[in-house]
C-alpha positions, 0 to 999 in steps of 0.5 A: 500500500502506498501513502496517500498522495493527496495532502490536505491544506489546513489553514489557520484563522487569523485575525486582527484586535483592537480595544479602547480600554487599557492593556493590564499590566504585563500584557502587549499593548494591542495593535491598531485596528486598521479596518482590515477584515479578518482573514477566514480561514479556507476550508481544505479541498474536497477529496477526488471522487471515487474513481471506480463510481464518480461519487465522493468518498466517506473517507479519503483513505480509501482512495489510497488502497488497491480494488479488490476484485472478488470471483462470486458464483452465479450458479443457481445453488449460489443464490440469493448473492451477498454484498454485490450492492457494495461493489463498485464496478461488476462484470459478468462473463460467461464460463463453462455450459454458457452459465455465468460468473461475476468479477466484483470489484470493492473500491470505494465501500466495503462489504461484511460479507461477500459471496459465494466465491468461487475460483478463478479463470484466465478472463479475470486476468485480461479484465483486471488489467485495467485496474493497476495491481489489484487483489483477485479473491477466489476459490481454486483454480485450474493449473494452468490458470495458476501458472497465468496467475503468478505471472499476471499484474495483480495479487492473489488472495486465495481461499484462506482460514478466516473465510468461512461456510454457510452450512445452510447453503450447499457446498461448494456455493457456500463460501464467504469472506468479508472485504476488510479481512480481504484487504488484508492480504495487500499489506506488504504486497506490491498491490497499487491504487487504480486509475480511473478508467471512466470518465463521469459527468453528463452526456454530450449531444448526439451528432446531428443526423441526416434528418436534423442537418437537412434544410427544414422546409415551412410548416403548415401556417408557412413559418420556417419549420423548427429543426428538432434536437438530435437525441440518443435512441432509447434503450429502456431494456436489455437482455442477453441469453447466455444460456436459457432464462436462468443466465439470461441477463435482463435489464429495465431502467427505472426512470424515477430512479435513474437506476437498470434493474437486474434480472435471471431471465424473468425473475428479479435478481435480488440479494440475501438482504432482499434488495435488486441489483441495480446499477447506474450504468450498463456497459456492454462489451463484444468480444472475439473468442478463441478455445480454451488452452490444451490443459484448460479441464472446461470448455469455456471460451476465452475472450480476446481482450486486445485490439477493438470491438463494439461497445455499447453504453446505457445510461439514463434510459439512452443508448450509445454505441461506439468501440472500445479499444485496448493499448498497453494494457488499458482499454478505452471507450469511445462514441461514434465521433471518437469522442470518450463514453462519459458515465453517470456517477454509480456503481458500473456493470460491464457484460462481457458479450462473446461472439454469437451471443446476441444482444437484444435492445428495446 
């Protein structure tokens, strides 16, 4: 862990004093009032936001520590899920059979108790490279993902004594762990605070189409038609069938609240607490795929995170759709008119499309 960069200005009020009655024996005589004002003190500047939500942080210190990104269980023996409300950022990959598994990302919040996890794959490793060195928690894995793993830009937090079992859950979906017992194991690592990888703030205008650059003709009373605004279309759901309703990943915005509700198919996601997954954003990132490795014991497909491919963002009941892009190891996300996807500030959840699965908006 490295000290907080960021240091704080303290100022220190000063002012000036006069008084008409005399100064007491063996004080200083006070100096003249001069009709100055007093000088107030400044108060010190607000700390950055978080740079995984955009949102201003309830301690700076946490701007200080590594993400932790943490392997949780999408199989339906592994629900309700835990703690995914505090995350910062979630992707959803699809794994062996077409089902699902989450990468949770804790940056800004933390969690008592996160969960099921369950082990790693090499998709994590071209995911989490866009966070600095991160910390990965999880539960296992395959041989040749741990020979990738010791090599790979990031700290590992493997299955460890202070985790713990659910015994009214089935094994092996049962296994938990909070994020300060996980964080933790950054002390003394070669662990790094992220970079922000969003840019927050409101959306640009849409570039103008044929329809809004032609010369609008008279209306019916003979006054100059009025050329209307160019908008982003609507996108007001999503789903993406990764394999039958239990893993389909469905989206509706909710406009009252600014927020996309999860759902399995036609069921609401919803967390032990009884809360639904929601998130301010909804970013979709298509993907070329290869086969797995020789020594890979699953048939799960892994994405080719390099180059470019189609990317699409929901915000706000609006779709943009551009591409994203990857050099040296960070990723980019850019508009039509190469200009950078700009985010509401909130937590983000990143659906990792591979080649053939559809996406379907509405």
């Amino acid at each position: 862990m490295f000290p907080l960069a960021l240091v704080l200005a303290r100022g220190r009020a000063l002012s000036a004093c006069s008084s008409s009655e005399p100064a007491a024996s063996g004080s200083r005589t006070p100096a003249a009032d001069t009709g100055a004002a007093s000088s107030m003190p400044s108060p010190p500047p607000p700390p950055p936001p978080a740079p995984l939500t955009g949102l201003p942080v309830s301690s700076e210190d946490v701007l200080d520590r590594p993400v932790l990104a943490v392997k949780i269980d999408n199989h339906t023996a592994a629900r309700p899920h835990v703690g995914l409300d505090r995350a910062d950022v979630i992707y959803e990959e699809q794994v062996e059979g077409g089902i699902t598994r989450f990468i949770a990302l804790f940056h800004s919040r933390d969690a008592s108790r996160v969960g099921p996890i369950r082990s790693a794959r090499v998709n994590d490793i071209s995911v989490l490279r866009d966070w600095g060195r991160p910390l990965l928690a999880y539960s296992g894995a395959a041989r040749y993902v741990r020979d990738q793993l010791r090599t790979a830009r990031l700290v590992r937090v493997p299955h460890a004594t202070d985790w713990w079992r659910d015994r009214g859950r089935p094994a092996p979906h049962n296994l938990f762990a909070g994020t300060k017992i996980l964080w933790r194991a950054a002390r003394g690592t070669t662990a790094t605070a992220p970079e922000a990888l969003f840019s927050f703030g409101e959306v640009a205008a849409p570039p103008p189409g044929k329809a809004a650059t032609a010369s609008p003709g008279p209306d019916a009373t003979g006054s100059p038609a009025v050329t209307p605004e160019p908008a982003w279309p609507r996108a007001r759901t999503l789903r993406i069938p990764f394999a039958g309703s239990n893993w389909t990943a469905a989206w509706s915005y909710h406009a009252k609240t600014g927020l996309y509700r999860r759902s399995h198919g036609s069921a609401p996601h919803k967390l032990a607490n009884g809360s639904r997954v929601t998130a301010r954003n909804i970013l979709v990132l298509h993907f070329k795929t290869r086969p797995p490795g020789p020594r890979a014991p699953h048939p799960q497909p892994e994405i080719i995170f390099e180059g470019s491919g189609k990317a699409t963002l929901l915000r706000d009941g609006i779709r943009i759709d551009g591409r994203w892009s990857r050099a040296n190891g960070r990723t980019t996300f850019t508009d039509g008119q190469g200009r950078p996807f700009v985010f509401a500030a909130g937590a983000t959840w990143v659906e990792l499309v591979p080649r053939g699965v559809p996406t379907r908006y509405a």
